[in-house]
Every structure is written in C-alpha cells, then in structure tokens.
Biopython code that builds the backbone (N, CA, C, O; Angstrom):
import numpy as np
from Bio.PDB.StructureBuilder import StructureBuilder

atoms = [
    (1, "UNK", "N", (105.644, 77.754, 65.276)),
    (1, "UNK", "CA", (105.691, 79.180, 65.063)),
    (1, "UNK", "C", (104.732, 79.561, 63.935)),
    (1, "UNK", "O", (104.679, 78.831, 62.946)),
    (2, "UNK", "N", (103.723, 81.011, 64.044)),
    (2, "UNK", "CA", (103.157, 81.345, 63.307)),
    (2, "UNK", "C", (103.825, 82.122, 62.372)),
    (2, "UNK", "O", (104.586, 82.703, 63.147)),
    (3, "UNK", "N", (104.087, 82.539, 61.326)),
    (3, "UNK", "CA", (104.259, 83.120, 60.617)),
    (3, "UNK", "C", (103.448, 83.945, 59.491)),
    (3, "UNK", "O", (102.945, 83.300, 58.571)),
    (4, "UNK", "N", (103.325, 85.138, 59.523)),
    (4, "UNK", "CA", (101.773, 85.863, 58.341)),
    (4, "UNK", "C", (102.723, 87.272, 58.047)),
    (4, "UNK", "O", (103.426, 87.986, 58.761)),
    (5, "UNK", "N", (102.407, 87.264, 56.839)),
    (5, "UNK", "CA", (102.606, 88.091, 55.722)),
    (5, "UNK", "C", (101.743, 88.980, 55.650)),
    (5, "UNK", "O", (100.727, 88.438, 55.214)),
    (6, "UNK", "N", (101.527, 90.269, 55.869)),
    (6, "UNK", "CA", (100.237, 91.034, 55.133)),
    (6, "UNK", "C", (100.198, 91.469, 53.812)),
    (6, "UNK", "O", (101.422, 91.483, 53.674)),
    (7, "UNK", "N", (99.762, 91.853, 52.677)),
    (7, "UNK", "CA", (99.424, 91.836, 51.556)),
    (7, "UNK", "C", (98.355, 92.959, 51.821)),
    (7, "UNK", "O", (98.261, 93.652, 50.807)),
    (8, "UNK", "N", (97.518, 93.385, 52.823)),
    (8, "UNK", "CA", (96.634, 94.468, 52.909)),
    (8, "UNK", "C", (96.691, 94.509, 54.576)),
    (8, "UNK", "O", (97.000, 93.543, 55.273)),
    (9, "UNK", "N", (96.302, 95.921, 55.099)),
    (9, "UNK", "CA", (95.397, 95.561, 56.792)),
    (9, "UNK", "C", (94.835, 94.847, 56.669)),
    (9, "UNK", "O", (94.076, 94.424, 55.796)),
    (10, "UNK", "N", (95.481, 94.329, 58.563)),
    (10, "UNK", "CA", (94.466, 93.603, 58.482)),
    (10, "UNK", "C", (94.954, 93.286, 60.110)),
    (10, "UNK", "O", (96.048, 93.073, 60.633)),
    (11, "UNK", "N", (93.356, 93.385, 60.682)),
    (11, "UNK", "CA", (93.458, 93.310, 62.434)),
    (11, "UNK", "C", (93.789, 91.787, 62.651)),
    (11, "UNK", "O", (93.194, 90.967, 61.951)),
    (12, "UNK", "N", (94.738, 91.350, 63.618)),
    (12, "UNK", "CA", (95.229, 89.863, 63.911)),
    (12, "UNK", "C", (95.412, 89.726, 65.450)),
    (12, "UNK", "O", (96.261, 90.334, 66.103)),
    (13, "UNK", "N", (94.569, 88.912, 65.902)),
    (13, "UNK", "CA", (94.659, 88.257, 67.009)),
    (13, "UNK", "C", (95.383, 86.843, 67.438)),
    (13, "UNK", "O", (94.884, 86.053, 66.638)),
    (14, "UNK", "N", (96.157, 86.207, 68.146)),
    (14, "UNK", "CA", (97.032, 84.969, 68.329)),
    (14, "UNK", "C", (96.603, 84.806, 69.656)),
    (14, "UNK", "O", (96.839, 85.760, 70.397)),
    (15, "UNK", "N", (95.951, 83.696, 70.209)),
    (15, "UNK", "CA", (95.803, 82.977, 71.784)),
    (15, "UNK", "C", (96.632, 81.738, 71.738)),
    (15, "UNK", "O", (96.689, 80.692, 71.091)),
    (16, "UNK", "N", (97.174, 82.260, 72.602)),
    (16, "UNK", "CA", (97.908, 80.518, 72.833)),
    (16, "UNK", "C", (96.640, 79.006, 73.510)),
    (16, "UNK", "O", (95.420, 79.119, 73.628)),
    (17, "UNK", "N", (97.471, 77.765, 73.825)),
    (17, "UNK", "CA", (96.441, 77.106, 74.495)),
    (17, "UNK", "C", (95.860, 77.262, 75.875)),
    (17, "UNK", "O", (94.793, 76.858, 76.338)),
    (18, "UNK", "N", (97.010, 78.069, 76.501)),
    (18, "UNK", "CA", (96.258, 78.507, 78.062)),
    (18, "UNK", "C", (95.380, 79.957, 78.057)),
    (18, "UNK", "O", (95.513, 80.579, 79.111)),
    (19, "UNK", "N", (94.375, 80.696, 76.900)),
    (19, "UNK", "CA", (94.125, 81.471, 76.407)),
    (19, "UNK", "C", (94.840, 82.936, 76.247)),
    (19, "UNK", "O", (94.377, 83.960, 75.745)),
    (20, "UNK", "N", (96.376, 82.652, 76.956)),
    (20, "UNK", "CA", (96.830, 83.884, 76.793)),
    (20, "UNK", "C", (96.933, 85.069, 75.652)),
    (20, "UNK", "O", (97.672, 84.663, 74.756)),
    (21, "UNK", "N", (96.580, 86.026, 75.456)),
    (21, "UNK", "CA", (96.625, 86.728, 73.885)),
    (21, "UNK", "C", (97.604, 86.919, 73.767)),
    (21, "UNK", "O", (98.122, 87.643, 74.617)),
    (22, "UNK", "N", (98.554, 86.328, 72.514)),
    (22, "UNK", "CA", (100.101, 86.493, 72.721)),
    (22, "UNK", "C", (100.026, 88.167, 71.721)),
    (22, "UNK", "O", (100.914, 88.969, 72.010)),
    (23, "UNK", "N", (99.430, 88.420, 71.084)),
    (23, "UNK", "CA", (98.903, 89.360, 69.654)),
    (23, "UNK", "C", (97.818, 89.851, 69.262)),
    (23, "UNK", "O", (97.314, 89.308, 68.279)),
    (24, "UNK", "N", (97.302, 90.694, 69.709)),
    (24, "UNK", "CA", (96.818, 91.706, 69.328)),
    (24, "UNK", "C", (96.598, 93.323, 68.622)),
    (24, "UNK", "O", (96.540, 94.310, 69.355)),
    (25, "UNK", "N", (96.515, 93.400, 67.464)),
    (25, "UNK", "CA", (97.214, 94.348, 66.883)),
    (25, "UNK", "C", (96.438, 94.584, 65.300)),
    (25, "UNK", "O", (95.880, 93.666, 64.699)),
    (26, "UNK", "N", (96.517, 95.699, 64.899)),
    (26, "UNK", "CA", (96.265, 96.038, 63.715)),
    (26, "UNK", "C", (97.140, 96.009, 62.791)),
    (26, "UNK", "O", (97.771, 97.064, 62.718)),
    (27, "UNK", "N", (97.433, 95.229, 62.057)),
    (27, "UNK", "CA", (99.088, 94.940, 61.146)),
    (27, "UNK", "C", (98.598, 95.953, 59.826)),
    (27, "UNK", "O", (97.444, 96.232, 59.502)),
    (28, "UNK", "N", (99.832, 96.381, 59.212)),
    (28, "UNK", "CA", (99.574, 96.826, 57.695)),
    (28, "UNK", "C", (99.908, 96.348, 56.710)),
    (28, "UNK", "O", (100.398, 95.238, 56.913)),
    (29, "UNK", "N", (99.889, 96.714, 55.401)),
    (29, "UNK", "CA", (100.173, 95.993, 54.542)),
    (29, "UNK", "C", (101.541, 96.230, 54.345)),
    (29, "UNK", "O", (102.011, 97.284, 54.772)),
    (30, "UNK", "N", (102.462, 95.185, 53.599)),
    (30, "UNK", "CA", (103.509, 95.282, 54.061)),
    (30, "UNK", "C", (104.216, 94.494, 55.313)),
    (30, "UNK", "O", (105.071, 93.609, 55.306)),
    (31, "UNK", "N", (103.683, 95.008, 56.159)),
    (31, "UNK", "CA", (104.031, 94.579, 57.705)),
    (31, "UNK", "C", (104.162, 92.773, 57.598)),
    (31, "UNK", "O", (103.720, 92.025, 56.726)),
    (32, "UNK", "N", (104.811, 92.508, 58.631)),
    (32, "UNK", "CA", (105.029, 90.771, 58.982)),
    (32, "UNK", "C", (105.272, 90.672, 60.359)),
    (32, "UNK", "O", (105.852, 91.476, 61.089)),
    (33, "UNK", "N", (104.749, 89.570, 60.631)),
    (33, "UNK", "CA", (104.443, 88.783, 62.527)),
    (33, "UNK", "C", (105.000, 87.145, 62.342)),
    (33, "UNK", "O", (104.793, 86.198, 61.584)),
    (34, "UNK", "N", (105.903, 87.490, 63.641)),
    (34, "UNK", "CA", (106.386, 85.969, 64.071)),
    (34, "UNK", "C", (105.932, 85.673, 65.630)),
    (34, "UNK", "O", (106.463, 86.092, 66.659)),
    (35, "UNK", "N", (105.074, 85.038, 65.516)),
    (35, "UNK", "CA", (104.311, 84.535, 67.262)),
    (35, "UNK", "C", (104.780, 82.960, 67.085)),
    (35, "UNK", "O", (104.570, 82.197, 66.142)),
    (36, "UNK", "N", (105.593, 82.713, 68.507)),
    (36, "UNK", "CA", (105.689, 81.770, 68.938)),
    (36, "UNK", "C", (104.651, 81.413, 70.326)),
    (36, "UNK", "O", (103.779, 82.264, 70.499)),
    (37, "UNK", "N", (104.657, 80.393, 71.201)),
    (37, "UNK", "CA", (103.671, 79.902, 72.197)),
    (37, "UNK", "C", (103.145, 78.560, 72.262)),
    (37, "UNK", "O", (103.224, 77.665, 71.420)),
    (38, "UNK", "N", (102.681, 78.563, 73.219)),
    (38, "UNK", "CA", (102.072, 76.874, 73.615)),
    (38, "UNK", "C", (100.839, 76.483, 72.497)),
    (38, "UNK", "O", (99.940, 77.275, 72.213)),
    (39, "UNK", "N", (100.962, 75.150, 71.932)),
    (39, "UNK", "CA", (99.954, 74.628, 70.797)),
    (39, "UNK", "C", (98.604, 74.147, 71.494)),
    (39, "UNK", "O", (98.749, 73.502, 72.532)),
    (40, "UNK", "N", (97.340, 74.380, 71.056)),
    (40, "UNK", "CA", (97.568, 75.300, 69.796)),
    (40, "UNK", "C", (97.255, 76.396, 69.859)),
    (40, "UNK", "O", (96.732, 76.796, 70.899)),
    (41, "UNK", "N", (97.467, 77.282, 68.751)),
    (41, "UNK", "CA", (97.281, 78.685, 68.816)),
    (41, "UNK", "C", (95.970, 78.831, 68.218)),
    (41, "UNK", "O", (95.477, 78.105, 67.355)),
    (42, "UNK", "N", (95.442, 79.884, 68.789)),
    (42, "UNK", "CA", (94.182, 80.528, 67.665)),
    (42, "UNK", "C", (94.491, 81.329, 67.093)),
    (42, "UNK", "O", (95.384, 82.019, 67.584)),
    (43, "UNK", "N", (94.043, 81.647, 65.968)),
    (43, "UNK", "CA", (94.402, 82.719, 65.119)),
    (43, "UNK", "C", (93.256, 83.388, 64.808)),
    (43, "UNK", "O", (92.392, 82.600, 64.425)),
    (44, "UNK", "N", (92.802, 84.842, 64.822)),
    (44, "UNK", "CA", (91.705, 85.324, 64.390)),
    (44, "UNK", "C", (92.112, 86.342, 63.595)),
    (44, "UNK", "O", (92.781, 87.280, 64.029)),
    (45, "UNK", "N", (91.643, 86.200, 62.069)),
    (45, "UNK", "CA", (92.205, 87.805, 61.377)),
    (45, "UNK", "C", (90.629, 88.414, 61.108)),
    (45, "UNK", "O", (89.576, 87.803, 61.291)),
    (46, "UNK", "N", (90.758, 89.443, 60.745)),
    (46, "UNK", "CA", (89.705, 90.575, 60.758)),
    (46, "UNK", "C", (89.498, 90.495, 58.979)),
    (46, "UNK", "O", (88.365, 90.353, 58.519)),
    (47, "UNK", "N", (90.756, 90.607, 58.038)),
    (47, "UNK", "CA", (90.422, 90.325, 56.619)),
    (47, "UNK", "C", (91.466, 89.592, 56.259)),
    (47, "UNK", "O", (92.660, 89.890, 56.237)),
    (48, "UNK", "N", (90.803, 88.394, 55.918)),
    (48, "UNK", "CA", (91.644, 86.725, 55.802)),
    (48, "UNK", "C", (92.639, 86.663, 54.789)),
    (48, "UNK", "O", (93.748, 86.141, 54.674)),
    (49, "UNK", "N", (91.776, 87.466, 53.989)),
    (49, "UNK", "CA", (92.651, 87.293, 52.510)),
    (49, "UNK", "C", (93.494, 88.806, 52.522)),
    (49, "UNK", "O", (93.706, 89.264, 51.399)),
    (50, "UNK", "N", (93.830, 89.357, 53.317)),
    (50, "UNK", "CA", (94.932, 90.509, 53.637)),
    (50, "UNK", "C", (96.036, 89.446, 54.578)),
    (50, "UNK", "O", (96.677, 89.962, 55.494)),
    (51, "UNK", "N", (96.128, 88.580, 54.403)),
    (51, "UNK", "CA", (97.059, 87.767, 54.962)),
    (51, "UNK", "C", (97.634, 86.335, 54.695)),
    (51, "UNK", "O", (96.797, 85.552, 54.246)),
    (52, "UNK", "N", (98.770, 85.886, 54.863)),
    (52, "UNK", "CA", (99.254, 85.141, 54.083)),
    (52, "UNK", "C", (100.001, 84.352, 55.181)),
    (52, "UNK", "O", (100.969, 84.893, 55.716)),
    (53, "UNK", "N", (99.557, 82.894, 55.620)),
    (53, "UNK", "CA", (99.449, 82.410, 56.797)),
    (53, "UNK", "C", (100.557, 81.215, 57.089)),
    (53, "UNK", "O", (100.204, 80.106, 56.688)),
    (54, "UNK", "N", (101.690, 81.285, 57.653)),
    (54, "UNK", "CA", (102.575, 79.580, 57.801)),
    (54, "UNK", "C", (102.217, 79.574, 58.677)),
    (54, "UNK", "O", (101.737, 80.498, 59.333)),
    (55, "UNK", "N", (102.393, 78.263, 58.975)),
    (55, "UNK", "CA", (102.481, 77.255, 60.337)),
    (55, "UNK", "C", (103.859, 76.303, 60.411)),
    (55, "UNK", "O", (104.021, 75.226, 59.837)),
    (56, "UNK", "N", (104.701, 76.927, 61.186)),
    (56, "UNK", "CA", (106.099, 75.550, 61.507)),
    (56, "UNK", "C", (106.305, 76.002, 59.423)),
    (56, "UNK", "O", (105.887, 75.206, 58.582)),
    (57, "UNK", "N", (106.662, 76.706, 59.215)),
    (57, "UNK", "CA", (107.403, 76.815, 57.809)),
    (57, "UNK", "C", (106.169, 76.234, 56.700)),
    (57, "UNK", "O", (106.374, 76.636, 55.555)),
    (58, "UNK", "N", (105.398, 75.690, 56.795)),
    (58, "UNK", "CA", (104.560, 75.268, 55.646)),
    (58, "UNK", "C", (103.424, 76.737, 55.787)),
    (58, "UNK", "O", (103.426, 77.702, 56.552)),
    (59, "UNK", "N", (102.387, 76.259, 54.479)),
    (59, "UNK", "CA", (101.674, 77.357, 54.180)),
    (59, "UNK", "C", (100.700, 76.849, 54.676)),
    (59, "UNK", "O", (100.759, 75.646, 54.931)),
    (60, "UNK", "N", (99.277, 77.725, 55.027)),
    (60, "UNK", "CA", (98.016, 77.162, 55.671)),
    (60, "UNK", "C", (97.637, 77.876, 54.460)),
    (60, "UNK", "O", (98.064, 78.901, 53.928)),
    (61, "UNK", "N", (96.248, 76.627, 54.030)),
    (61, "UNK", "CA", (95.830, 77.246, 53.245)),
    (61, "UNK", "C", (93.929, 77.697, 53.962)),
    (61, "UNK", "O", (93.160, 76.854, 54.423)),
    (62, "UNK", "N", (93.631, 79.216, 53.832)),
    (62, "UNK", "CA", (92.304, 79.955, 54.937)),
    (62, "UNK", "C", (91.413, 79.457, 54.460)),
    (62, "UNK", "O", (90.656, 79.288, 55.416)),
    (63, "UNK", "N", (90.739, 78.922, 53.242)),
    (63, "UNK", "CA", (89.884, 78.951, 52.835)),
    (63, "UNK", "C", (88.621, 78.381, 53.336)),
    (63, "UNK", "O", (87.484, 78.823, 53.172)),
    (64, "UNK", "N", (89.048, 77.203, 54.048)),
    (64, "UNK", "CA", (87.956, 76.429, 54.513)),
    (64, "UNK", "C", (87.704, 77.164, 56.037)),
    (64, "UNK", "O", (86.890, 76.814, 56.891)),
    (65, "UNK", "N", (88.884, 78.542, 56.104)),
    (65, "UNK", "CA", (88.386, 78.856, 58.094)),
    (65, "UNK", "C", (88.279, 80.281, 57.677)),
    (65, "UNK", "O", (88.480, 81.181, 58.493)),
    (66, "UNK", "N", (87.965, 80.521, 56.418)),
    (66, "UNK", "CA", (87.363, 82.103, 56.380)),
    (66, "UNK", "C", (85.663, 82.214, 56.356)),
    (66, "UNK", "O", (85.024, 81.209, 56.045)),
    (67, "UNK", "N", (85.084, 83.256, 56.636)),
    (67, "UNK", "CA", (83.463, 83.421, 56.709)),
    (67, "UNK", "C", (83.667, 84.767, 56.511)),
    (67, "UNK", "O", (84.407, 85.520, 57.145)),
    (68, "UNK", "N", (82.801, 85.051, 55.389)),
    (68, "UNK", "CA", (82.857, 86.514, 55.093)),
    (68, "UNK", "C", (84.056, 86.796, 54.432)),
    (68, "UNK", "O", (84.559, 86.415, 53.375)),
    (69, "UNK", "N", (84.459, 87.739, 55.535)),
    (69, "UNK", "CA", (85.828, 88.575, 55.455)),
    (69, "UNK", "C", (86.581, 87.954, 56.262)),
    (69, "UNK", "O", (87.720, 87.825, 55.814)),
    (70, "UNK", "N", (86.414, 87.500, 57.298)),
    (70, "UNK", "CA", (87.299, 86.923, 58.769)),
    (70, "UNK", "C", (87.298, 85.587, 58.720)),
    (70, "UNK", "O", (86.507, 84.796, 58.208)),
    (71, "UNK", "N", (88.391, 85.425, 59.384)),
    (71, "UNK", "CA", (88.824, 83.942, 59.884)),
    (71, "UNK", "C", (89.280, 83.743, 61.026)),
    (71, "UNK", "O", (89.771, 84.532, 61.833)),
    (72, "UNK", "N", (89.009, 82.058, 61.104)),
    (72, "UNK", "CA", (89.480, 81.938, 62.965)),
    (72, "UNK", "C", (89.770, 80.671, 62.992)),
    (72, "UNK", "O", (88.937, 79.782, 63.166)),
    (73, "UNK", "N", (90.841, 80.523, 62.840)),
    (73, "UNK", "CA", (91.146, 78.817, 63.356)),
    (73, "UNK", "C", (92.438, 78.247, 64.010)),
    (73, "UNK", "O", (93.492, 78.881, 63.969)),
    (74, "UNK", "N", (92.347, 77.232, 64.517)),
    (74, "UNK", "CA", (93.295, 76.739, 65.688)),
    (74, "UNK", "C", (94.556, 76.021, 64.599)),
    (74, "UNK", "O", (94.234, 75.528, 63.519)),
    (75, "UNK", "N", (95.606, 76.052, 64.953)),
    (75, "UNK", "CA", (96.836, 75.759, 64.254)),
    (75, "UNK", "C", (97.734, 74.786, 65.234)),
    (75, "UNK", "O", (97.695, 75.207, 66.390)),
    (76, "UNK", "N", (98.378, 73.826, 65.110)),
    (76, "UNK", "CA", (99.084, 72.930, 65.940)),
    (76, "UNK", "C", (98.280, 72.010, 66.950)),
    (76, "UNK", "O", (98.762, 71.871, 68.074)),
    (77, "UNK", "N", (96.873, 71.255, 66.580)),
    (77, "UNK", "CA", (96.177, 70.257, 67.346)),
    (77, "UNK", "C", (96.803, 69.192, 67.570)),
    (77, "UNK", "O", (96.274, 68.290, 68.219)),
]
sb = StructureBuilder()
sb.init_structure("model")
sb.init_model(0)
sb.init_chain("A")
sb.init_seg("    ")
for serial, (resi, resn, name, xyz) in enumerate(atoms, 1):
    if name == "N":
        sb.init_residue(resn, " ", resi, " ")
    sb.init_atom(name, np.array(xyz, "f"), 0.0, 1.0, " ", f" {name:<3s}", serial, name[0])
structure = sb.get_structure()
C-alpha cells in the first residue's frame, strides 16, 4: 500500500503493474491518499517535495527519483 501525505499541491499519478491508473488527481495540501494494487506501482508526482511518501508503512525517501520539481518511480519490485 501507498501511502502520501501532502504538505503542499501537488498533482499525483499511481499505475499499477498491468498499467492500470489506479490515481489520478490533483491532491491539496493537507489532503492524504491510500492506493492499494498489483506491485509494482508507479508513482508520478508533479511537486515531489509537496509530498510525503510510505510504502507498506515505511518511509520512501524521493530524493534520488526527483528531477526538477517531479518525480517518478516504481515502488514494490
């Protein structure tokens, strides 16, 4: 299970592994998302650091899957 916190907007996309988009959506700050689905998931946020990212209860830490402003990386390989 994904779990993200927003801390600012911030646009968030979730694909599961059969590319279904489980999430698509403009979240706010404030706001919180629980996406479950088949591993692994992609995750794409629009502003990385407007979000605050678990995986299965632990924390992901974005840093190494942000560029710019955005991030995109696969969770549960």
């Amino acid at each position: 299970m994904v779990a993200i916190q927003f801390v600012a907007d911030c646009w968030t996309q979730v694909t599961d592994a059969s590319g279904k988009v489980l999430v698509s959506v403009l979240k706010r700050q404030g706001d919180s998302l629980q996406v479950t689905g088949k591993a692994p998931l992609e995750l794409r946020l629009g502003y990385a650091r407007g979000a605050q990212v678990s995986y299965n209860g632990q924390p992901v830490d974005m840093t190494s899957f942000t560029r710019g402003e955005t991030a995109r990386l696969k969770l549960g390989q």
